[in-house]
N, C-alpha and C positions, 0 to 999 in steps of 0.2 A: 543465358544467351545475351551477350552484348554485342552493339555495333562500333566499327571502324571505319569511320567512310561507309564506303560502298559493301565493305564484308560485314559478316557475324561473325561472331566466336563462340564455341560453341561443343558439346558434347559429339554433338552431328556436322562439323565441318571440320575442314583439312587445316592441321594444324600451323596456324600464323607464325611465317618465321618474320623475324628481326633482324636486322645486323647492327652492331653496336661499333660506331666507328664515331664517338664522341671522345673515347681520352686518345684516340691514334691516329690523329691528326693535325697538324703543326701550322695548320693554310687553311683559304678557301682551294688554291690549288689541289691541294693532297685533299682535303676531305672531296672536291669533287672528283678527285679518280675513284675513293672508295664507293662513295655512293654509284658511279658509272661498274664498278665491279660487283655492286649487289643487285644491280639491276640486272647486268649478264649474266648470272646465277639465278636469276627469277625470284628473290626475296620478296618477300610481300611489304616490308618498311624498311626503312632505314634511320637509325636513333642515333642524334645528338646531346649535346648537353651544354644547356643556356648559363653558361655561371657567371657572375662578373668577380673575379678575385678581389678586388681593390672593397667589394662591399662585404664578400663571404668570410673572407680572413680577415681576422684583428691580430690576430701574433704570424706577421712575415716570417718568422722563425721556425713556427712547428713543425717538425718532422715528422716525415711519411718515409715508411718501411715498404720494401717493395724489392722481389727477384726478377733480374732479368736473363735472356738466356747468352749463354757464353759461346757453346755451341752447340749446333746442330744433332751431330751424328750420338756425339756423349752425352747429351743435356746438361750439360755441364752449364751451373750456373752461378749467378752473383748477386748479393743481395746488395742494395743499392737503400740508403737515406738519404732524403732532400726535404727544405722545403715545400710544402702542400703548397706553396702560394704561385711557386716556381712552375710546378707542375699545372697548376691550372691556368696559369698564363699561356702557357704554352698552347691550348686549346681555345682560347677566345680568339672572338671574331668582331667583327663590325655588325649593328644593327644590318646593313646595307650587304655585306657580306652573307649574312644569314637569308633575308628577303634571294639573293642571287642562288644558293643552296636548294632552296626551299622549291625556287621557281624550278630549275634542274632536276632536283628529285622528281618534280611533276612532270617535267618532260619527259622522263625514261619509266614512269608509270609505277613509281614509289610512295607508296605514303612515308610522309614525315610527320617527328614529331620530336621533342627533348624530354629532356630531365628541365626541372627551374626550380630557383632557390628564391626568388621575390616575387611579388605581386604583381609587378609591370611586367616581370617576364611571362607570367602567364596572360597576361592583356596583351602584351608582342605573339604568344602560338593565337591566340584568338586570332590577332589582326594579319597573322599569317594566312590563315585557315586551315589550321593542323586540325585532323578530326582526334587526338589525343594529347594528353600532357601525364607524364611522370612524375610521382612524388620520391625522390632518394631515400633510400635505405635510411638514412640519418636524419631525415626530416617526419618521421614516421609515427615522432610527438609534437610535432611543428604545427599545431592546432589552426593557427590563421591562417597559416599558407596552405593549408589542407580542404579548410573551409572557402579560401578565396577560387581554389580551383573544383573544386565540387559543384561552385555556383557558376563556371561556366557552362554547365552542362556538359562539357566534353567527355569524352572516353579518358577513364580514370586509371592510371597503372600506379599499384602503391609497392612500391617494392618494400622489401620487408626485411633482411638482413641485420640482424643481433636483435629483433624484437623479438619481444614476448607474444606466446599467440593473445594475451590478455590485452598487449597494446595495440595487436591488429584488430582486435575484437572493437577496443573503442576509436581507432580511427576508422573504421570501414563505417560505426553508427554513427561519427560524425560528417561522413561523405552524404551517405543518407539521408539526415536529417536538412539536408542542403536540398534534399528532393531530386538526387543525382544516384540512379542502381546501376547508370553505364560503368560498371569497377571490373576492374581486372586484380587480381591480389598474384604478386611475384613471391614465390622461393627464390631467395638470393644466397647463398650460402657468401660467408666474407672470405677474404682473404686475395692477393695478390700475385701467384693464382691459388684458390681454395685448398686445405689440405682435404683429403679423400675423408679422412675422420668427421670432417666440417659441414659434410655436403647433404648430408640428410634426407636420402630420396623419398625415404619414407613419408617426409611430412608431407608431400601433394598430396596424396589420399587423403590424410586426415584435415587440410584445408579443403578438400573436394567436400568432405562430408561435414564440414561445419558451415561452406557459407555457398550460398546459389550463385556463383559468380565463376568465370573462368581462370583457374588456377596459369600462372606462366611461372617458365623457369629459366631465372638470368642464369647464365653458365660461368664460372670463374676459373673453369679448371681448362688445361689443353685438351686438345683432339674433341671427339663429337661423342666419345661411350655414352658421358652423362645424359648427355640431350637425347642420345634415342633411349636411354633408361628411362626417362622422366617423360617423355611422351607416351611411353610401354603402361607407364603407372599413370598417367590418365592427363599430363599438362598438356593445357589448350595452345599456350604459345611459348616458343622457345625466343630468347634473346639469345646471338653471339656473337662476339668482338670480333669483329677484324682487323686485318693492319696488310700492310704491303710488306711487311718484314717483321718476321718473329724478333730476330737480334736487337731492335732498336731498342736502344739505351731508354727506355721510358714506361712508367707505368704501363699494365696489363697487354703491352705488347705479345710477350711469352705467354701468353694463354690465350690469344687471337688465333685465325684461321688466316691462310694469306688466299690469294686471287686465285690461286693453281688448284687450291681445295675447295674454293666455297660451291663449284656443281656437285661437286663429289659427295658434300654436307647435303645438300637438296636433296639430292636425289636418294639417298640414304633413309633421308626423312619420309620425303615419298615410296619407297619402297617398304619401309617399314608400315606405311598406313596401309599400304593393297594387302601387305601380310597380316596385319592384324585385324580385317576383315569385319567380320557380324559376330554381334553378342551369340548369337544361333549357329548351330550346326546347320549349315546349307550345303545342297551339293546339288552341283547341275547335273542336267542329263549324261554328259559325255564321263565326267566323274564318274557315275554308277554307272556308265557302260563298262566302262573300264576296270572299275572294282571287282566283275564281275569275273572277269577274264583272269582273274586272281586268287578268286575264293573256291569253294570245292561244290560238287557234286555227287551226287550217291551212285555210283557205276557196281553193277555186277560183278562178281567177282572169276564167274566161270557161263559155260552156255548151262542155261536151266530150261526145263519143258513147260509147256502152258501147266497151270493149274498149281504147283508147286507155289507152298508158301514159304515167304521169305524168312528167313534168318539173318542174325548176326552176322554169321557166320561168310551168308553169300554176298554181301555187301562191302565195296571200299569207298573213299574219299578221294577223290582227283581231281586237279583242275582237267578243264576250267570251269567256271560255275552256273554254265549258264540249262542245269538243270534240277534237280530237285536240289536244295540246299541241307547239309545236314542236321541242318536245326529240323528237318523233317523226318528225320530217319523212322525216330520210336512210332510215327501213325504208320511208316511204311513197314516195318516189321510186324511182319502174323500176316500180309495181304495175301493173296492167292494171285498169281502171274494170270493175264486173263490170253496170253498167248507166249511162243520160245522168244527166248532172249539170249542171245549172245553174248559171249564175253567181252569186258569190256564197253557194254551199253551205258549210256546215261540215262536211269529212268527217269521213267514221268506216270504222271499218275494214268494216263491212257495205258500203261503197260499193267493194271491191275486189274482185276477182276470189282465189279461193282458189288 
């Protein structure tokens, strides 16, 4: 169990959703429609991403691989390479710009938080007062920046994509050792959007059962299967991308949910927790009323006279069930009728002789 702000996470609470609308936003404009569209959908956060390009990238040149969609009806798509530098430009923001986001999300009753790649940026979500901070898939051996954010105390999400679980092993004990257990550990499966081969639902379980922390799962692929699979298998918090438009020509757009889906994704999510219910077979009273009117009972088969002992023979099975049950039959056969019974009776054990 860790906290969030005001929430827990947790075995026994309703699973934290995310929205991810850090690469799909061009503005403080467009990011605050997103965040205004995850609040209308009831999301519990909304997730950024603090990067400064000019300090992250040393080669303006390196290219990033990435499909976009072409269209709709066909999925018909295209794969697109750019500059990585291009592409993160395109999501920065102003110091002052981020404080105005931040303030927003708290008016429509979001927590916020980002991803960060320097130290000041995590001294900026402090001086926010984001109750969390993200460590990237790719910073996941980034030992200072792991350890500078550990030492805020904050709610820790280490997302985990192309590691080894041996390097989650040794950064989750160096979060630790910072004297910070607030961790959250992310299945990220990679890719732009993930291939189905890539997605590994399997490992949540076995991150459930190596570390006491709430397991979440960043989504890379379209639609919401994965996310209610990986809730099914035990993750405490989903991340999903959103975007106001699948088509836009830009990184992980094509694997986002637009503003038309994202109640449709909630409630999904919700609906699947009321189904998936208690460890225990429970049943209320109206349930076993009901059962009952369904299962069988031991009826006579013809009228018999008092004193006649029963057989196989004068016995059938008919609903509804709301008398002797056949799982009683063998103690009622050999009984002596303790008065006439009519055909088609439902016995009861008053109908025998003591």
């Amino acid at each position: 169990m860790v906290t969030f702000g005001s929430r827990k996470l947790g075995d026994d609470q309703p699973c934290f959703i995310t929205f991810e609308a850090g690469p799909t936003h061009d503005s403080l404009d467009s990011a605050k429609r997103l965040v205004a569209h995850a609040a209308k959908a009831k999301a519990d956060a909304v997730k950024f991403q603090i990067f400064d390009p000019d300090r992250l990238v040393a080669d303006r040149k390196q290219p990033f691989t990435y499909e976009v969609l072409i269209d709709r009806d066909s999925d018909r798509r295209e794969t697109v390479t750019e500059p990585l530098y291009d592409i993160l430009c395109r999501r920065c923001l102003t110091e002052e710009e981020w404080r105005a986001l931040k303030t927003y999300s708290d008016s429509l009753g979001l927590a916020f938080f980002a991803t960060v790649a320097f130290d000041d940026e995590v001294d900026f979500l402090e001086d926010l007062g984001c109750h969390s901070i993200k460590i990237a898939s790719a910073d996941v051996n980034h030992f200072p920046l792991i350890k500078r954010a550990a030492k805020s105390g904050l709610c820790l999400q280490l997302d985990t994509g192309n590691a080894t679980i041996g390097e989650i092993e040794v950064a989750v004990d160096l979060i630790r050792s910072e004297g910070n257990e607030n961790i959250i550990i992310h299945h990220c499966p990679s890719g732009y959007p993930a291939r189905l081969e890539s997605i590994n639902l399997r490992v949540i379980p076995t991150l459930k059962q190596m570390f006491p922390y709430p397991i979440a799962y960043s989504d890379h692929s379209p639609g919401w299967e994965m996310d209610i699979a990986a809730i099914a298998l035990g993750a405490n918090l989903v991340e999903k991308t959103i975007t106001e438009d699948r088509t836009t020509r830009s990184v992980e757009h094509i694997m986002s949910i637009e503003p038309a889906e994202m109640q449709a994704f909630m409630q999904s999510i919700r609906d699947l927790e009321t189904a998936m219910g208690a460890n225990r077979r429970m049943m209320t009273p109206v349930e076993a009323e009901k059962r009952m009117a369904l299962r069988r009972s031991v009826h006579v088969r013809r009228d018999l006279p008092a004193g006649h002992v029963l057989q196989p023979e004068d016995v059938d099975y008919r609903r509804p069930g709301f008398g002797l049950p056949p799982s009683e039959a063998e103690r009622l056969i050999g009984k002596s009728l303790a008065h006439p019974v009519t055909a088609g009776k439902a016995l009861s054990w008053s109908d025998t002789a003591a």
